[in-house]
LOZAFI-972732 format. One line per 2 residues: number of its first residue (from 1); their letters; for each residue x negated, y, z of N, C-alpha, C. Coordinates in steps of 0.02 Angstrom, whole numbers. Each point is the difference from the previous one (the first is absolute). Layout:
! LOZAFI-972732
NUM> A> X:Y:Z:X:Y:Z:X:Y:Z | ...
END
This chain:
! LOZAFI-972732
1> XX> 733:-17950:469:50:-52:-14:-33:-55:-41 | 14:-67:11:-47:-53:-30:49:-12:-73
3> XX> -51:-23:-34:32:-1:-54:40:-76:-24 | 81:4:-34:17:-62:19:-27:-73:-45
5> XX> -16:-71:24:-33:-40:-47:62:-29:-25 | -31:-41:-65:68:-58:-21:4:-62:79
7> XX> 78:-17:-1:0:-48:60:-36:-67:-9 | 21:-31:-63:-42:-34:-12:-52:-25:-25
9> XX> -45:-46:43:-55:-17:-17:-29:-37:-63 | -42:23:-46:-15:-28:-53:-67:-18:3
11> XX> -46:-7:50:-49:-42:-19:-24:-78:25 | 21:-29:-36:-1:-61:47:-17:-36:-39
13> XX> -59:-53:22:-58:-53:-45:51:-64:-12 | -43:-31:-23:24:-71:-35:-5:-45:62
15> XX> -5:27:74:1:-65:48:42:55:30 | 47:30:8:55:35:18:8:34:63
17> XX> -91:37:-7:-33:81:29:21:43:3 | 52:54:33:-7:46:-11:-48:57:24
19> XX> -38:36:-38:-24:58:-5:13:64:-4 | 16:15:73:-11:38:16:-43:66:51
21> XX> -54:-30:5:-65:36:33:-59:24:-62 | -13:52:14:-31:20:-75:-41:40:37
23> XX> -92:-33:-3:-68:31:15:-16:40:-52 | -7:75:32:-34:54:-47:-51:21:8
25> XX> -64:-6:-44:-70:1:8:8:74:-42 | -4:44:49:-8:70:-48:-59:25:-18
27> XX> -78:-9:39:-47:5:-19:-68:-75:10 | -44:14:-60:-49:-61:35:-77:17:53
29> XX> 28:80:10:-60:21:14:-1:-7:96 | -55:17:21:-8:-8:53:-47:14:31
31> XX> -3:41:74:-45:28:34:-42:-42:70 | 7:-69:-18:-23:-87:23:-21:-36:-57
33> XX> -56:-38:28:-33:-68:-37:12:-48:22 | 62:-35:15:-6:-36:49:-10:-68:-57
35> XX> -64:-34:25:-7:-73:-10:56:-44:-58 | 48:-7:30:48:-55:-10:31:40:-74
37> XX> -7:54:-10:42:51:-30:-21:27:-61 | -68:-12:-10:-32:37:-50:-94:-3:12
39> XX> -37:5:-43:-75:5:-12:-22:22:65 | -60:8:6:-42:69:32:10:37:-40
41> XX> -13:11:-66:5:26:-47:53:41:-31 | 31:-9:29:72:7:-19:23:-16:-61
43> XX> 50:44:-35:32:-38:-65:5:51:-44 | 35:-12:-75:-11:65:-34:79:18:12
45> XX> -2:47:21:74:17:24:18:34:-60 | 86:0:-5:34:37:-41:-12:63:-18
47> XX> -7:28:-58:20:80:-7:67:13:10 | 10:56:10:64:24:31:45:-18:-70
49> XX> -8:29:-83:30:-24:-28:28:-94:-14 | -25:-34:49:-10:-84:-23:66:-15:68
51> XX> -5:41:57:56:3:48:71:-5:-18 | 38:-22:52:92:21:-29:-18:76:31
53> XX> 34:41:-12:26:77:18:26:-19:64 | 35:63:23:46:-10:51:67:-12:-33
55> XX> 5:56:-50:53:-30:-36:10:-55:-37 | -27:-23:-39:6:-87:-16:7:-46:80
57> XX> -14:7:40:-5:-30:71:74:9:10 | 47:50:-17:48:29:18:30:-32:-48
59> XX> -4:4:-46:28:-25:-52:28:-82:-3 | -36:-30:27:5:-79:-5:38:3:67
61> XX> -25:26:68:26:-5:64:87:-10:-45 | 26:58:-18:56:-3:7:15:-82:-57
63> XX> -37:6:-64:27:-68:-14:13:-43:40 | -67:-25:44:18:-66:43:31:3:49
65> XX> 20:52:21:61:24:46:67:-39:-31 | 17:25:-68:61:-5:-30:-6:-90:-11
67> XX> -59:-30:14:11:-60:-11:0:-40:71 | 8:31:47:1:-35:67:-45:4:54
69> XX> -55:16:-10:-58:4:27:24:88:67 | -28:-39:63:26:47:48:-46:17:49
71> XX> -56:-53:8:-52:24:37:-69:36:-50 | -51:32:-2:-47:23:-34:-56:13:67
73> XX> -73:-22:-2:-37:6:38:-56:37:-68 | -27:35:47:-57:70:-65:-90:-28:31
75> XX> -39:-34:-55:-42:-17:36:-69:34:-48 | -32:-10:-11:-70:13:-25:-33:-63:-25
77> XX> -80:-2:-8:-47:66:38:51:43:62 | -31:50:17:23:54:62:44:46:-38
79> XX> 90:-18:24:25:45:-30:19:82:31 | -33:-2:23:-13:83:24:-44:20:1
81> XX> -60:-13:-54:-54:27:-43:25:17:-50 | 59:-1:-28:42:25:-67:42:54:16
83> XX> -18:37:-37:7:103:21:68:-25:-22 | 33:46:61:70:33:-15:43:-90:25
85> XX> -33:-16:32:49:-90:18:86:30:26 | -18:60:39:75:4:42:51:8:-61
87> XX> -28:39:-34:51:40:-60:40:-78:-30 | -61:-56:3:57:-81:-21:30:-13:22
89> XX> -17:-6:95:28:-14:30:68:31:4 | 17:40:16:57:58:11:55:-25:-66
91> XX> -29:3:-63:39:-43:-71:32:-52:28 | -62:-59:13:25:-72:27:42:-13:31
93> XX> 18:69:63:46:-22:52:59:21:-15 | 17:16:-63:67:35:-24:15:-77:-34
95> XX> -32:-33:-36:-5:-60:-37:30:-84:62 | -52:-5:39:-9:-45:27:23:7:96
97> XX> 36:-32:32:5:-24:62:-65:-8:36 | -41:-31:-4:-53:-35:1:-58:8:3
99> XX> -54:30:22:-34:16:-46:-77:13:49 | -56:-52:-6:-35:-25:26:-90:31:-6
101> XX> -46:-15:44:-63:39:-25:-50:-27:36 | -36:-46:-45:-44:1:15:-81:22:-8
103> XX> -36:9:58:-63:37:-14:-42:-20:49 | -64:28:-20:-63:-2:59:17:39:64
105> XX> 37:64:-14:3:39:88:-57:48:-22 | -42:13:-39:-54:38:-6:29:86:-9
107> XX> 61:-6:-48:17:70:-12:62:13:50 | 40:-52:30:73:-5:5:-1:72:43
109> XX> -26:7:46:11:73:58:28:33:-44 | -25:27:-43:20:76:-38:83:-21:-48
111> XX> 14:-75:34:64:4:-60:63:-8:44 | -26:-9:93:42:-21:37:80:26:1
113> XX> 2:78:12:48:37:0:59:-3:-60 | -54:5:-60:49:-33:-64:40:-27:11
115> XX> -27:-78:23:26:-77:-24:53:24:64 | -3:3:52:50:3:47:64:54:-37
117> XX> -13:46:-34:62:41:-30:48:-32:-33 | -44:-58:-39:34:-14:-44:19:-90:15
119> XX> 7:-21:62:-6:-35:25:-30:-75:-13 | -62:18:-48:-41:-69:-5:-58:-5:76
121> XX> 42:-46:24:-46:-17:54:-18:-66:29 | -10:-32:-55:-32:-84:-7:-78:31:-19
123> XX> -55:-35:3:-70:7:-5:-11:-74:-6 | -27:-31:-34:-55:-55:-20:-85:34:0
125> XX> -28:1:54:-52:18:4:-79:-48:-1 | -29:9:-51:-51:-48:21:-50:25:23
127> XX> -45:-61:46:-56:-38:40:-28:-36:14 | -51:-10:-19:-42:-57:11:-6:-22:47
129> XX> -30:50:63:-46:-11:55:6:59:49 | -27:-32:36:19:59:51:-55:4:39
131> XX> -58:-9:-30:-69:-2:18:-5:71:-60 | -27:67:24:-15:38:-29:-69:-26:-62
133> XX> -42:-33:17:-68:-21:-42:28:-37:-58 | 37:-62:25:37:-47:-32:48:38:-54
135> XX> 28:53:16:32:16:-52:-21:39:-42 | -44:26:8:-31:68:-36:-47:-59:-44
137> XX> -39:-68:47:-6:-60:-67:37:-37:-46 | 81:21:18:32:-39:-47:50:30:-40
139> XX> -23:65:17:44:49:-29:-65:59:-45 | -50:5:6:-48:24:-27:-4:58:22
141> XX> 51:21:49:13:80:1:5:-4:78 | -41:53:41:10:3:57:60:59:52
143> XX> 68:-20:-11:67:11:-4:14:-11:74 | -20:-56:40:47:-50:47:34:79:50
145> XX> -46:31:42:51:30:20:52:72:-28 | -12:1:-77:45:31:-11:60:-32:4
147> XX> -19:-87:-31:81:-26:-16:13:-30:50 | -17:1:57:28:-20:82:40:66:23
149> XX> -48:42:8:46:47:7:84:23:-20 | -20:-3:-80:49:3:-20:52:-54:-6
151> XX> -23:-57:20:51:-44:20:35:4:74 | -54:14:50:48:39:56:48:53:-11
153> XX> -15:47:-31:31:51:-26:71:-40:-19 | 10:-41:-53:67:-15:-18:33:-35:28
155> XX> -19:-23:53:21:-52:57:42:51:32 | -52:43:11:31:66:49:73:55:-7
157> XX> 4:-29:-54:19:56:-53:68:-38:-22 | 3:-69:26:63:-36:-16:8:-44:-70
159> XX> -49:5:-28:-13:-59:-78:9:-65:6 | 26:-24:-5:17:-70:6:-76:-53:-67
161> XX> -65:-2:51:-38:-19:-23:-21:-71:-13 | -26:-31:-49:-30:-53:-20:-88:1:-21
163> XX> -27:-33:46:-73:32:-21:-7:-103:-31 | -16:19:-74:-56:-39:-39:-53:-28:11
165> XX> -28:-66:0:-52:-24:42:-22:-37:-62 | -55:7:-46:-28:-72:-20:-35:-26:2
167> XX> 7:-63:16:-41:-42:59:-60:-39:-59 | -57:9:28:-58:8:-62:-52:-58:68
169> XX> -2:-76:-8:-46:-53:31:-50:32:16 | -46:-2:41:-54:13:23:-8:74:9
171> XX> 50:45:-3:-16:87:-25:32:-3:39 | 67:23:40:50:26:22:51:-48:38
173> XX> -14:-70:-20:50:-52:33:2:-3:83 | -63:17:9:-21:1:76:45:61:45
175> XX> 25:49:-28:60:34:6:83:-10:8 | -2:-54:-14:78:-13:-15:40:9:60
177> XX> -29:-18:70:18:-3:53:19:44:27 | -57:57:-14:-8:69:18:80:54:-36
179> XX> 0:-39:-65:55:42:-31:75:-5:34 | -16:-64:22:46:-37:35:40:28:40
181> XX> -58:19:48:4:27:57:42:75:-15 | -7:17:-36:37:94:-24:59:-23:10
183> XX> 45:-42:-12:75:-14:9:28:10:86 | -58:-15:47:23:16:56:-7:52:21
185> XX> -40:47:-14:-3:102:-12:28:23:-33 | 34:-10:-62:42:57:-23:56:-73:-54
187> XX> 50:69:-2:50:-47:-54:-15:7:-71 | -43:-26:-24:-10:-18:-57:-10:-75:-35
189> XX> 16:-37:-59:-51:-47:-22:-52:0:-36 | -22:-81:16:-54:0:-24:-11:-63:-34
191> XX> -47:22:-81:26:-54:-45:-77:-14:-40 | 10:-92:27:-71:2:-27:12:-34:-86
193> XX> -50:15:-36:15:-14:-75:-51:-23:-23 | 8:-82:-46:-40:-28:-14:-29:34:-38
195> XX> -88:14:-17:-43:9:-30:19:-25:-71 | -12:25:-71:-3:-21:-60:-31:11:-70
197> XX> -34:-35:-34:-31:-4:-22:-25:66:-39 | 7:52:15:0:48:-39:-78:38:-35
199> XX> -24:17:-41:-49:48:-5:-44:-43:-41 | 27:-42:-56:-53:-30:-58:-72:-63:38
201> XX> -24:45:27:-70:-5:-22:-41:-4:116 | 64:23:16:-33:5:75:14:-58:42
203> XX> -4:-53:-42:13:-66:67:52:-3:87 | 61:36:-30:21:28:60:51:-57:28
205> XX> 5:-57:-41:2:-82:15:7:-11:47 | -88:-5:13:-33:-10:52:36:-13:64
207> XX> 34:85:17:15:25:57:73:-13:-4 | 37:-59:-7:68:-18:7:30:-40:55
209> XX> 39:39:14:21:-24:83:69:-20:-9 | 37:-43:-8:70:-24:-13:44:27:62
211> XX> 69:-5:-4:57:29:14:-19:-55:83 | 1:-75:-47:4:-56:83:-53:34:40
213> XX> -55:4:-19:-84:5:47:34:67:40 | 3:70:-27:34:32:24:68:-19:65
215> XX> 30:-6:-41:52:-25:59:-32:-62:62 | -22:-38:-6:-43:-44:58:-27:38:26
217> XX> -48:43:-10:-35:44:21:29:27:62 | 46:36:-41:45:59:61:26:-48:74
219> XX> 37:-79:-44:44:-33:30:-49:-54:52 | -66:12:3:-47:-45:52:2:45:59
221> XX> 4:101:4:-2:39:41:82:-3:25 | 54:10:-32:70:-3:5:50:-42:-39
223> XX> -14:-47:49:16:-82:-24:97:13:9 | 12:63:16:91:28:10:2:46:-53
225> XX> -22:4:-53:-6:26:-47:73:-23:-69 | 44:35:-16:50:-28:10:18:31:-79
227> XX> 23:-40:-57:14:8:-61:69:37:3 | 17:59:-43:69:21:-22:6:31:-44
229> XX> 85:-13:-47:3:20:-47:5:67:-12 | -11:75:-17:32:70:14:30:9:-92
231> XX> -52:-47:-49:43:37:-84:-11:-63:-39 | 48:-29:-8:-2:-65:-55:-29:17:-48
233> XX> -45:55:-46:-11:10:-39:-105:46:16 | 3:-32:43:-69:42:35:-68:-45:-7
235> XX> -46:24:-25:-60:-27:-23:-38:-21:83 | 20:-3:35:-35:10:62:52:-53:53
237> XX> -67:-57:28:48:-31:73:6:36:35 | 28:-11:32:7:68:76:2:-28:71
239> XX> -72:16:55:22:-39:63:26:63:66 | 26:-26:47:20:44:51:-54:-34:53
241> XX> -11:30:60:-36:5:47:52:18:68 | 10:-43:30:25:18:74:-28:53:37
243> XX> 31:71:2:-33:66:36:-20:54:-44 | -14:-44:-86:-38:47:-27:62:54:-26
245> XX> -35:61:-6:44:59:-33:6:4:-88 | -57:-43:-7:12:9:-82:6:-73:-35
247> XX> -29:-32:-61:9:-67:-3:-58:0:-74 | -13:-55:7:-51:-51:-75:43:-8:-40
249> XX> -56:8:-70:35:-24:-58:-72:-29:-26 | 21:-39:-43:-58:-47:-20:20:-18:-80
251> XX> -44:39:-57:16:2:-55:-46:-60:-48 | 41:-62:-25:-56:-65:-15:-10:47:-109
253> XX> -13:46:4:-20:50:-61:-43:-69:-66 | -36:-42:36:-13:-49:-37:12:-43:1
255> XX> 44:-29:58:13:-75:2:60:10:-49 | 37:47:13:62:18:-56:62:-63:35
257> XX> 10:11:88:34:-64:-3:60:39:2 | 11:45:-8:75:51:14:18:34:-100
259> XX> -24:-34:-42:11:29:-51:77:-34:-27 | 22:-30:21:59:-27:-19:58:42:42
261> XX> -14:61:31:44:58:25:-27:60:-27 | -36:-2:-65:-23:56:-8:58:49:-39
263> XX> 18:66:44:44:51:-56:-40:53:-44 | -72:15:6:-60:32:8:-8:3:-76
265> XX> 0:76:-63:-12:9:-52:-63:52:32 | -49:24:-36:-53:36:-16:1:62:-54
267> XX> -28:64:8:-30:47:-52:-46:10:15 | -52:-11:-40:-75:27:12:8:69:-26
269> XX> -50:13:19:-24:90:-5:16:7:-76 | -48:-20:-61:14:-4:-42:78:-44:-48
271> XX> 19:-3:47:79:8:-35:42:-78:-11 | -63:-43:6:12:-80:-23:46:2:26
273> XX> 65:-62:17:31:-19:40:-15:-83:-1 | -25:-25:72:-1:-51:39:66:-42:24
275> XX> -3:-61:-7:41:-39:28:-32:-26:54 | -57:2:-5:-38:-58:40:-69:45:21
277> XX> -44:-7:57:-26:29:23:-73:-51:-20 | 4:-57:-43:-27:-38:-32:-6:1:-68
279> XX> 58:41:-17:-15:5:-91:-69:9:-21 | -31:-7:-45:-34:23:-39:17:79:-29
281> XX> 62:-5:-52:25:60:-20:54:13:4 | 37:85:-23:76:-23:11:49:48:-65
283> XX> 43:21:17:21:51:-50:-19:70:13 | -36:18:-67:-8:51:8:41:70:6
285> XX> 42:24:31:61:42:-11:-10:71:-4 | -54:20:28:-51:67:-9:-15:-7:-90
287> XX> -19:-34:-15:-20:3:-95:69:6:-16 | 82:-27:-17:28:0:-17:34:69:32
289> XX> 15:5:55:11:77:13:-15:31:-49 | -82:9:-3:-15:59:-29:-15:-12:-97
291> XX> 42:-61:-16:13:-8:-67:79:25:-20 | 37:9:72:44:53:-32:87:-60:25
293> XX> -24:-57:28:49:-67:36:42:42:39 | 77:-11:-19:63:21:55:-3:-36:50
295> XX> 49:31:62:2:-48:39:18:-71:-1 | 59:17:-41:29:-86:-21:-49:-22:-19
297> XX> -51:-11:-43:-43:-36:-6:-48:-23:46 | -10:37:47:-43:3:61:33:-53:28
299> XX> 41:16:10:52:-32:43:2:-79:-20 | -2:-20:-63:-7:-60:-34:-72:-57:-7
301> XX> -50:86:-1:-55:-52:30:-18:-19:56 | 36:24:35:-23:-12:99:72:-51:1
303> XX> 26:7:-18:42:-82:-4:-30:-62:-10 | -8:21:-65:-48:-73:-32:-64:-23:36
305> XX> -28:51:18:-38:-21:49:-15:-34:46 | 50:51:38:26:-56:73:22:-74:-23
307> XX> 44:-5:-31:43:-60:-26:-64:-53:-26 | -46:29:0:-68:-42:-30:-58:-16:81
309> XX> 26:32:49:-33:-17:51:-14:-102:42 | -78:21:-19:-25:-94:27:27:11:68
311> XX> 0:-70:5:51:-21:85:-44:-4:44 | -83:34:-13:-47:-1:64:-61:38:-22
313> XX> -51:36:34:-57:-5:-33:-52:-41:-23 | 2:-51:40:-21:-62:-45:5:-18:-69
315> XX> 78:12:-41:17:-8:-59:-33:74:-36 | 14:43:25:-55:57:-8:-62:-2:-20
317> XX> -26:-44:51:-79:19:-3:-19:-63:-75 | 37:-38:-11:-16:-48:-34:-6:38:-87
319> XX> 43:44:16:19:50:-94:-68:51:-2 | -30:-11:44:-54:57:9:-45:-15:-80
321> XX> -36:24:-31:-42:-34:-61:-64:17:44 | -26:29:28:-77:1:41:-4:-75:40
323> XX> 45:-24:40:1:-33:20:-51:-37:68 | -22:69:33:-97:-12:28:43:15:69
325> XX> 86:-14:19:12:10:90:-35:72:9 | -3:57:-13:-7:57:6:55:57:-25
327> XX> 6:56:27:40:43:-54:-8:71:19 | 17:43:-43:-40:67:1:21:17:65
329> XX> -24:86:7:-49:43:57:108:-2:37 | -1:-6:52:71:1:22:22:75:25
331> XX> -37:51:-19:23:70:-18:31:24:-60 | -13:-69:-42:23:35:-67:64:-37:-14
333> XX> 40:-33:55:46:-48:-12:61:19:41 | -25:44:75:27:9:23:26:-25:61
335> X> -4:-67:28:-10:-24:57:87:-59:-10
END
């Protein structure tokens, strides 16, 4: 039985947002290097004590429940490299309607049967490439036909899939067509996402392919390539294809030209809470948890918060104090 929320909505910014989609980064760890995402090197990942619990995870779920919030997507790093994920899941779905997942496809087989019990059967799956070499280069890890597979597999299996594309200049762009092309073989989409600046120190700049170049791209091969609306509140254009079974989404992640529909709050692994997928920093609600904070109080700082949300990432990126157009490893943020 789901558990019941307050009816009305209480989080809503100073340009008159409501928030209600709430990204949960439950772990930063991950069994991929991919490029765009993090070092070669990787990062110094959390100790398990520096994590939310499942229960603190549980804990807030139901706050921001009680404040309006109705969709929840569970992301990483790879969140099914975090022992015992179903035991959240199964919580969550007593909590939430909603309730979303994205991942690499590397572990998903062994969770299939689950998610169908309990009827989460949306997948956000990412991919680079679909050149086995190419991905095992841009992913560090030589995976491709596990996570093909297992993306047939959930196709098969009835998942209502979205496979992740980020489109990286000179690496992978030469693909776009090809991804393209998957909409007329199976019903799924496919969503390409601007490249961003992520990882300090790795010039990943460079390789920035905008939302337009993208879209021209597609629209020089299928010049009937045809814009529509499916969620006034969706980070993603969306095109249809005459014949095709599935459809494009095209995410401008840096042009930021869709941030003036954003309903989109953040938890990183470590507990911050995000307004902005551009912050610098955010509230920490994991430290105050565990200083002993009621919910009402909780409840007061994820208000104020929101109610403090900039009207773009642009105004975002400007509060940054580094200020060098970079920002940390995007495993530790959550996506």
């Amino acid at each position: 039985m789901k558990e019941k929320s307050l009816a009305e909505p209480k989080l809503i910014d100073q340009h008159g947002r409501q928030m209600n989609y709430l990204r949960i980064a439950v772990t930063d760890r991950c069994n991929l290097r991919c490029q765009y995402c993090m070092p070669s090197e990787g990062i110094d990942f959390l100790q398990r004590k520096d994590l939310l619990s499942y229960e603190e995870i549980i804990r807030l779920s139901r706050i921001f429940a009680q404040l309006g919030v109705n969709k929840i997507r569970l992301t990483g790093g790879e969140p099914f490299v975090r022992k015992d994920i179903m035991s959240l899941i199964l919580q969550l779905n007593k909590i939430f309607k909603s309730i979303h997942i994205t991942t690499n496809a590397t572990l998903i087989h062994t969770y299939f049967d689950a998610l169908k019990s309990v009827g989460r059967q949306r997948l956000n799956i990412s991919i680079d490439s679909l050149d086995p070499v190419r991905f095992a280069m841009m992913t560090r890890r030589n995976d491709f036909e596990r996570v093909w597979s297992n993306i047939i597999q959930a196709i098969d299996l009835g998942f209502a899939v979205k496979l992740n594309i980020v489109v990286m200049k000179g690496v992978n762009d030469s693909e776009i067509l090809d991804f393209v092309d998957l909409i007329f073989r199976y019903p799924i989409s496919v969503r390409f996402i601007e490249s961003m600046p992520f990882n300090a120190h790795s010039s990943t700049e460079k390789y920035f392919m905008s939302a337009d170049e993208i879209h021209r791209k597609i629209k020089l091969k299928y010049p009937e390539l045809k814009h529509f609306v499916s969620d006034k509140n969706s980070a993603s254009l969306h095109y249809d294809l005459p014949g095709a079974q599935g459809n494009i989404g095209i995410i401008p992640a840096y042009s930021r030209s869709l941030c003036a529909q954003c309903n989109r709050i953040r938890l990183t692994p470590k507990g911050e809470l995000l307004t902005c997928l551009y912050a610098e920093r955010g509230v920490d609600l994991k430290e105050k948890m565990r200083k002993g904070y009621q919910d009402e109080e909780l409840k007061h700082l994820i208000i104020d918060a929101v109610s403090k949300k900039k009207k773009n990432g642009f105004e975002e990126e400007k509060m940054r104090k580094d200020n060098k157009g970079y920002f940390q490893s995007m495993t530790s943020i959550g996506g």
